[in-house]
C-alpha positions in Angstrom: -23.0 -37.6 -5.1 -22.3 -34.8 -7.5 -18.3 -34.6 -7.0 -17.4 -31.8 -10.3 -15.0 -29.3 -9.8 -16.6 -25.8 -8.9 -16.3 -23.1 -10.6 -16.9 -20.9 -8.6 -13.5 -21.6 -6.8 -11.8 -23.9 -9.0 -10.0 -21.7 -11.7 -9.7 -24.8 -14.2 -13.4 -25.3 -13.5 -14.1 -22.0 -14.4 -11.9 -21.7 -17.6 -13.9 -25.0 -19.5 -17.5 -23.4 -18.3 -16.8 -21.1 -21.2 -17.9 -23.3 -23.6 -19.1 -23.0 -27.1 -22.9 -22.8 -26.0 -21.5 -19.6 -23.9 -19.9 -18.0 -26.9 -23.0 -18.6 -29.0 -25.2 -17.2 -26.5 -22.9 -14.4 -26.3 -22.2 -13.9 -30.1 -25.3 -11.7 -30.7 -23.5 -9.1 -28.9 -20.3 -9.1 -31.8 -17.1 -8.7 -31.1 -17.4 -7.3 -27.3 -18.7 -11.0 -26.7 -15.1 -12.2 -28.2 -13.4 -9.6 -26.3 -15.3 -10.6 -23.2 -14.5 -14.3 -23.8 -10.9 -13.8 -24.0 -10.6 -12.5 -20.8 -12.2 -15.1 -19.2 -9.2 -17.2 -18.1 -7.9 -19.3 -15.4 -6.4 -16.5 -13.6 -10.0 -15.0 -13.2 -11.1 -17.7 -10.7 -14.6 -16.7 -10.5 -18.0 -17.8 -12.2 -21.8 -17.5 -12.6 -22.3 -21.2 -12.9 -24.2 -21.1 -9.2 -26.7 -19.4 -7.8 -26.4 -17.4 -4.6 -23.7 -15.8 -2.5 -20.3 -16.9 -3.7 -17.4 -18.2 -1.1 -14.7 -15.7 0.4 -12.3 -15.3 -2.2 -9.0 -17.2 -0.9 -6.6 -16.4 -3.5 -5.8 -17.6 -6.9 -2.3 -18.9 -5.6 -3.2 -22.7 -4.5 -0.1 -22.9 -2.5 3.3 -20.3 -1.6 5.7 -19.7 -4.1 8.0 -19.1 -1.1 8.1 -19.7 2.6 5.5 -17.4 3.7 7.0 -14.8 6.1 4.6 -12.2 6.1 0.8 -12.6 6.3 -0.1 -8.8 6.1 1.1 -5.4 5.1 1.2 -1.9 6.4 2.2 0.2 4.4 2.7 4.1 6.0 2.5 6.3 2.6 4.2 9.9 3.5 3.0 11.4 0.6 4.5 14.5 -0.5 8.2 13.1 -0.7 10.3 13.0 2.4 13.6 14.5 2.5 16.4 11.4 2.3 19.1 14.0 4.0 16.7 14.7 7.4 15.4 10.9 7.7 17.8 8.6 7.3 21.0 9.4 5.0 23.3 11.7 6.5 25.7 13.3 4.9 28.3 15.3 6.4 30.0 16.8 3.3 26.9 18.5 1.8 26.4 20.1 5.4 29.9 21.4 5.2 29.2 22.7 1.4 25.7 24.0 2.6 25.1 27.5 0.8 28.1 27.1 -1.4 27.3 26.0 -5.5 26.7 22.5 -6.4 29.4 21.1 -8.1 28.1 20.8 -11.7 29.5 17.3 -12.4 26.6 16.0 -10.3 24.1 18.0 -12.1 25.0 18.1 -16.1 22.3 16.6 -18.4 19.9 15.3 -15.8 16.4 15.7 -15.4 15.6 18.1 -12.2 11.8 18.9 -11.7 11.5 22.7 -10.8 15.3 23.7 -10.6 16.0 23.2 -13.7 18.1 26.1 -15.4 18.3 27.4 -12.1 21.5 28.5 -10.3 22.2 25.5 -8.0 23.6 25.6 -4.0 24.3 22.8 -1.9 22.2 22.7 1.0 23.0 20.7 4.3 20.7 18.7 6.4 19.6 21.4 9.0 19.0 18.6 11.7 21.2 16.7 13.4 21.3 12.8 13.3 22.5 10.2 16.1 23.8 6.6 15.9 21.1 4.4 17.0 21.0 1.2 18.9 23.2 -1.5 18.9 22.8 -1.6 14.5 23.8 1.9 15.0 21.8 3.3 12.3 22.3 6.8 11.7 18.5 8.5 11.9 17.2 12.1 11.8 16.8 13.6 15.7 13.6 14.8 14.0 12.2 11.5 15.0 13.5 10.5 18.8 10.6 7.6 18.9 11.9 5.9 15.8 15.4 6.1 16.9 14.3 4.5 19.7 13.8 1.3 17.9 15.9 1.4 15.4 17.4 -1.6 16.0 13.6 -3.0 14.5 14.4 -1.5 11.3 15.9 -2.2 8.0 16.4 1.0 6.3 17.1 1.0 2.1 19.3 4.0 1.5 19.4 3.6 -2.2 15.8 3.6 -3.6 15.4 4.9 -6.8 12.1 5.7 -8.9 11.3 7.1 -12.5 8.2 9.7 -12.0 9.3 13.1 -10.7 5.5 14.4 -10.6 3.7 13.6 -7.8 0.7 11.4 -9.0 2.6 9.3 -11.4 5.1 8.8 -8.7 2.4 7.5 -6.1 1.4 6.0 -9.5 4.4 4.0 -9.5 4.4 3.4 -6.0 1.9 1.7 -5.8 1.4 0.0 -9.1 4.5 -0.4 -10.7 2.9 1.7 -13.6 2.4 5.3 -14.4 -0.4 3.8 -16.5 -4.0 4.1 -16.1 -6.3 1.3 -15.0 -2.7 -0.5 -13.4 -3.8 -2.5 -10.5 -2.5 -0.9 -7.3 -0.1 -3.4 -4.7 -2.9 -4.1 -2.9 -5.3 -5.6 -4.9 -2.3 -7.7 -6.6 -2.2 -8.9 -2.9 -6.0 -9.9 -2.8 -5.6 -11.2 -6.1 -2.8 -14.0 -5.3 -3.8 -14.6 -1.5 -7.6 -13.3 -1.0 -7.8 -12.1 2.8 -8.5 -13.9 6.5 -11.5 -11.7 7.2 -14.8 -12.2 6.3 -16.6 -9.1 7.9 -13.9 -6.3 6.7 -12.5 -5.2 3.5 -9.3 -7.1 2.8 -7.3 -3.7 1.7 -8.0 -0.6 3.7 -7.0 2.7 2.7 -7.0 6.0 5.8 -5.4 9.2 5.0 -4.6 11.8 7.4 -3.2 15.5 6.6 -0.9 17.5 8.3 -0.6 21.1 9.0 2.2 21.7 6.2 3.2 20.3 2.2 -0.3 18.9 1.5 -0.4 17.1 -1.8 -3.5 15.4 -3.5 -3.8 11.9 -3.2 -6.4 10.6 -6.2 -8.6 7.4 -5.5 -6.6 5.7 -8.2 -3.5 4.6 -6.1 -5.6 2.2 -4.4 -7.7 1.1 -7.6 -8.3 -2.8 -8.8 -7.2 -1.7 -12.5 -8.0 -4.5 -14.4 -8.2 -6.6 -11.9 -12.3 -7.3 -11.3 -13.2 -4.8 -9.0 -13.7 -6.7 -5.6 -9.8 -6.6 -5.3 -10.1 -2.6 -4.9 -8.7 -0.6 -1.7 -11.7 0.3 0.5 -11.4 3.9 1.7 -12.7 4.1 5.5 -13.1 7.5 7.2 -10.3 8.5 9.1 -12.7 11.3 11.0 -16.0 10.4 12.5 -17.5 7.4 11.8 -15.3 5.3 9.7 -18.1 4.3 7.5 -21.3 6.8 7.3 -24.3 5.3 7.4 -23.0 1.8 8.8 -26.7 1.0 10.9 -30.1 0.3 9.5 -32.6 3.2 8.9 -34.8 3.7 11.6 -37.5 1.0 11.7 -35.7 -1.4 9.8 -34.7 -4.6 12.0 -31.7 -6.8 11.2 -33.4 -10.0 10.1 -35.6 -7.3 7.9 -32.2 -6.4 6.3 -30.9 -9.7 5.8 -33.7 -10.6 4.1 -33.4 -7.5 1.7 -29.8 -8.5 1.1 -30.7 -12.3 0.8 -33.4 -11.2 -2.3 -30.8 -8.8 -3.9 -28.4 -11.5 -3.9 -30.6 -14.0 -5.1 -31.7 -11.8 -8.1 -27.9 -11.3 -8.8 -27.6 -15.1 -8.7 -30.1 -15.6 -11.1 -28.4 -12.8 -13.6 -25.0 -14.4 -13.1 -26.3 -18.0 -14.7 -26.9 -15.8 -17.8 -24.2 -13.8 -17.5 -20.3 -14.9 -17.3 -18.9 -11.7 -15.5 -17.1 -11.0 -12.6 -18.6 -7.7 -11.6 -22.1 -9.6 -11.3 -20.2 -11.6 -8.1 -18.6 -8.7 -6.9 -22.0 -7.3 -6.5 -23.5 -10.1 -4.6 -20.1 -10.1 -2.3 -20.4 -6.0 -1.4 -23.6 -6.2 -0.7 -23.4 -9.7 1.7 -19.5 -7.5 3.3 -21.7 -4.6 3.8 -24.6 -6.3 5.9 -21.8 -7.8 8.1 -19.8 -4.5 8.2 -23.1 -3.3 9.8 -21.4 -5.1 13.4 -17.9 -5.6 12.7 -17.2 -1.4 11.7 -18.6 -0.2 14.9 -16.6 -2.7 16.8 -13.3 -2.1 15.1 -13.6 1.7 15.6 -14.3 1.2 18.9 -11.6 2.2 21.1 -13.1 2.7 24.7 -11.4 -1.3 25.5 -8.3 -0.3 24.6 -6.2 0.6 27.7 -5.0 4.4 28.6 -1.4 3.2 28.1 -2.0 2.3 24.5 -3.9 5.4 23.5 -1.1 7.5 24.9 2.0 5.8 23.7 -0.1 6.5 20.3 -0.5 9.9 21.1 -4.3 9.7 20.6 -6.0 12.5 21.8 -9.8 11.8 20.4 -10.2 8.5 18.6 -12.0 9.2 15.1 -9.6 12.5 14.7 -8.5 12.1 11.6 -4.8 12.1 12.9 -2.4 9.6 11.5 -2.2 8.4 14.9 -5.7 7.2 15.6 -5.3 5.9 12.3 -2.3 3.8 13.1 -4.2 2.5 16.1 -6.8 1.5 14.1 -4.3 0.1 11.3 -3.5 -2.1 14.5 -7.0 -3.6 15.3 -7.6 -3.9 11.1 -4.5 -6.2 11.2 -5.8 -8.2 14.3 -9.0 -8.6 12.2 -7.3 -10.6 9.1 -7.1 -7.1 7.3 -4.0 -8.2 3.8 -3.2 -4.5 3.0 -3.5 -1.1 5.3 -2.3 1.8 3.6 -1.9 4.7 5.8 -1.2 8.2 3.7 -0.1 11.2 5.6 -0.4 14.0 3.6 2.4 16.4 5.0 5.8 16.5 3.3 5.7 18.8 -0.3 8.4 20.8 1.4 9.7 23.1 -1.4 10.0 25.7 0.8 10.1 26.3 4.8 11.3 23.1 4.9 12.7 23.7 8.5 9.8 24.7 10.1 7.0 22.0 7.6 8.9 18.5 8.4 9.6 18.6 12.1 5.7 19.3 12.3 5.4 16.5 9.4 7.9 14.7 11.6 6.2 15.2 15.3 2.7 13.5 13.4 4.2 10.1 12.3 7.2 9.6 14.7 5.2 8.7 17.8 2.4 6.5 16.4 4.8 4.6 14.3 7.0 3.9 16.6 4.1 2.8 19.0 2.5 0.5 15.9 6.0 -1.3 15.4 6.2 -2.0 19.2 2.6 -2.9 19.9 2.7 -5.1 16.9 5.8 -6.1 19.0 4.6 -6.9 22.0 0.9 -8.8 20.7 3.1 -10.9 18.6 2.3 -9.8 15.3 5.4 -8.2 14.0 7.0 -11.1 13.1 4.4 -11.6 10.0 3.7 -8.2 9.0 5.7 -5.8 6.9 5.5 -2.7 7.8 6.7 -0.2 5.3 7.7 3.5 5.8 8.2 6.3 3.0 7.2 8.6 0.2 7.0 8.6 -3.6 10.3 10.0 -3.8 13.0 12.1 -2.3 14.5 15.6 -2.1 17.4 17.3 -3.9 20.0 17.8 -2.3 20.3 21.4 -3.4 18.1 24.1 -2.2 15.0 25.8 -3.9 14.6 29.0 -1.5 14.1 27.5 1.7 13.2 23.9 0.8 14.2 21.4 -1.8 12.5 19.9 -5.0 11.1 16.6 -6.2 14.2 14.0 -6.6 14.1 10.7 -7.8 17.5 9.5 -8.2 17.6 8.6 -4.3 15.5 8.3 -1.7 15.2 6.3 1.7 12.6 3.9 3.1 12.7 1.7 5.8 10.9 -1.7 6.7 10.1 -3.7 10.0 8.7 -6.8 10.5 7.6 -9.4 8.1 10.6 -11.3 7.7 13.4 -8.7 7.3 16.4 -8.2 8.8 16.4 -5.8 11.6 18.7 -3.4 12.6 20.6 -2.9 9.1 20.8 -0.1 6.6 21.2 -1.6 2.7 22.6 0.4 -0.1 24.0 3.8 -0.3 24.0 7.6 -1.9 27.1 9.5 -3.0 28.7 11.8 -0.5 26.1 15.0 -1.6 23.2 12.3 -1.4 22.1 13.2 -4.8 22.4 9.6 -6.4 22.0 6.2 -5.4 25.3 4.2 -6.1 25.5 1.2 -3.9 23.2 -1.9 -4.1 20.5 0.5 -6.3 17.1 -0.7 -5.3 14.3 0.0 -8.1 10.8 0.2 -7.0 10.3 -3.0 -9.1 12.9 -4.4 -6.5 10.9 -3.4 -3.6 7.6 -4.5 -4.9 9.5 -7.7 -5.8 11.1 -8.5 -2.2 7.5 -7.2 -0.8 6.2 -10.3 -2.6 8.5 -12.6 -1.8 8.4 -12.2 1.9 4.6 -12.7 1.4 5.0 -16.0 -0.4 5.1 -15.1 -3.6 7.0 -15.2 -7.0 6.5 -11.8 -8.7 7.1 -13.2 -11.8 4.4 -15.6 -11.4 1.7 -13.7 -10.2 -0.1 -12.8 -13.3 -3.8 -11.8 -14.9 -3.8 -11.9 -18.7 -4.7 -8.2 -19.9 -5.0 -7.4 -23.5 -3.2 -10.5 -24.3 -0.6 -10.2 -22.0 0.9 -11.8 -18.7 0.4 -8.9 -17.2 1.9 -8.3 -13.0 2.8 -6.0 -10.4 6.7 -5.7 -11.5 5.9 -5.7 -15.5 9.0 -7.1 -17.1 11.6 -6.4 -14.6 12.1 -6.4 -10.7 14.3 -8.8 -8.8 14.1 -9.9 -5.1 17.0 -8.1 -2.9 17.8 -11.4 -0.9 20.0 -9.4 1.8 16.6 -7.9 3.0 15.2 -10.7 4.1 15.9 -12.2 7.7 
């Protein structure tokens, strides 16, 4: 019996099949075939040494860094930048300086995005805000639902971030880079732990749009980087069908189309045996996903089982709308499915001006389905082991510009639920105006670092070599905010 290691899954395996026959074979091609070898390390975890349709990717982690808290994450992206002052930090003094100049010593020598060398005013939170719960956590009455279960929450009062510009902010979001070609959070997650499904993508990406403060959000923040390209986000449709052209063409059976797929692979197989690259697998692993997506989409999107009750604590009008509440719904039935990462972006919340009438609509489209999300997860179960994380790229100034305020990135609020955090606690803290974080300052490094932690992992050993480098999700800094965690 034939008992050597496979490559295929066993990254040791893998690293000695490039041997010096490989190299040789290669060496015609010059110095891309040099290149090419040096990135074929253990990290990689993949090979062309068999032929056929490779095994589900599990993960390159062998075992948890960590105690594994969280299996799963959904993340609900508000992208735009939320105002701090009317979601979650409430600050009395700049209501009662509302209108009134902005005292300079705040101010002098910092970066400011479109006010600067503008004349500055204060301006107050024009919503009021109520002690929730038993936690008592002080949240916007723009969102009654969430203060409804607030005592689920753990809000961060003291984020800070380093982009002031929209895409490098969702950038650094999501990739802990304002660089190019950065893997996004996501795929670092299918990386190190692979995903429990077998019919669905492993990272899902929906978007949704409100009626106010659109802002672009580029295919990139969900991107593999240099990661190989089977760890990317999948973008399903948020209105219609989630995936067009899911079913056969007409006259074309099932067994006719697994037999299609089962040639196409076995062609691919045949090129990977000659050919060390990952992209070759992640060929024969699309095209084997998409032939079972052909059942499992129209099922998932499928929401005439779900009861009335469900739909309307939602607020789901027409499943398939393109709301951000049919697609929390759905993030719902992707998690039940062994979905790692859902990202949820709700485009609504550019407020730099008519800021009181664009964020309570902003508001009235997330408040309702994510309360209902947290609860349902709640009530199935499932909260306890997946994170659920709320907020933008950034925050708001606290001074006016006209009727709204501008990009800010020296504070901003997010909250989590779930996944191993403590509930019902605010962390960290603003200055009295709510223009900078001071208290228990919480980088996005931090968050990615603490997002990793509670999933197992040890950000600082989660790596991919990349131009020579141990590259990761946090770079060279980040550090795990232990009072988060439950």
């Amino acid at each position: 019996m034939n008992s050597r290691p496979n490559p295929l899954t066993d990254p040791d395996a893998f690293a000695l099949s490039v041997n010096r026959r490989t190299f040789l074979q290669r060496s015609a091609y010059g110095l891309g075939g040099a290149a090419l070898a040096s990135l074929l390390e253990r990290s990689l975890g993949v090979s062309a040494a068999q032929v056929g349709t490779p095994p589900s990717w599990r993960g390159v982690l062998r075992e948890p860094h960590f105690p594994v808290r969280a299996k799963r994450v959904i993340h609900l992206c508000m992208a735009g930048g939320p105002s701090h002052l009317e979601t979650f930090d409430w600050k009395p003094k700049l209501k009662a300086l509302h209108d009134q100049p902005f005292p300079e010593s705040f101010t002098r020598g910092q970066q400011l995005a479109q006010l600067q060398n503008k004349v500055l005013k204060a301006r107050g939170a024009f919503c009021k805000f109520t002690a929730c719960g038993k936690s008592g956590l002080e949240i916007s009455d723009l969102f009654p639902r969430i203060q409804s279960i607030a005592d689920e929450l753990c809000v961060v009062r003291s984020m800070q971030t380093e982009q002031i510009n929209h895409d490098p902010a969702h950038a650094f979001m999501n990739s802990g880079s304002i660089v190019k070609g950065r893997p996004s959070m996501g795929s670092w997650l299918m990386y190190g732990l692979g995903a429990e499904t077998e019919n669905l993508p492993g990272f899902v990406v929906l978007t949704s749009a409100g009626k106010y403060g659109l802002q672009p959000v580029s295919a990139r923040q969900w991107s593999a980087g240099f990661l190989p390209s089977k760890f990317q986000g999948i973008q399903l449709q948020s209105r219609g069908d989630a995936v067009h052209y899911v079913g056969n063409p007409e006259g074309v059976c099932q067994s006719t189309q697994r037999q299609v797929v089962d040639e196409i692979n076995r062609l691919n197989g045949m090129l990977a045996t000659d050919h060390v690259d990952p992209e070759i697998h992640t060929r024969i692993a699309q095209y084997e996903l998409a032939f079972r997506m052909q059942s499992s989409v129209p099922e998932l999107s499928d929401f005439s089982k779900e009861p009335k009750k469900v739909l309307e604590d939602y607020g789901v009008k027409e499943p398939g709308d393109g709301s951000f509440a049919s697609n929390c719904l759905l993030a719902r039935r992707l998690a039940e499915r062994g979905v790692r990462m859902i990202q949820l972006y709700h485009r609504a919340w550019d407020h730099h001006g008519d800021i009181e009438r664009a964020m309570p609509a902003a508001a009235s489209d997330v408040d309702r389905p994510t309360a209902a999300l947290i609860r349902d997860l709640r009530e199935r179960g499932m909260l306890d082991d997946t994170l659920i994380l709320w907020g933008g790229e950034f925050g708001r100034t606290p001074m006016g510009q006209g009727t709204g305020r501008d990009h800010h990135i020296l504070a901003f609020s997010v909250f989590m639920a779930g996944g191993g955090v403590k509930p019902g606690i605010s962390y960290g803290a603003t200055d009295e105006l709510g223009y900078r974080s001071v208290d228990n300052v919480v980088s996005v490094h931090d968050l990615h670092a603490t997002m990793l932690a509670l999933m197992g992992i040890d950000h600082k050993r989660l790596n991919f070599k990349f131009q020579g480098l141990d590259a990761r999700l946090t770079g060279i800094a980040g550090n795990v905010v232990k009072p988060l965690m439950g």
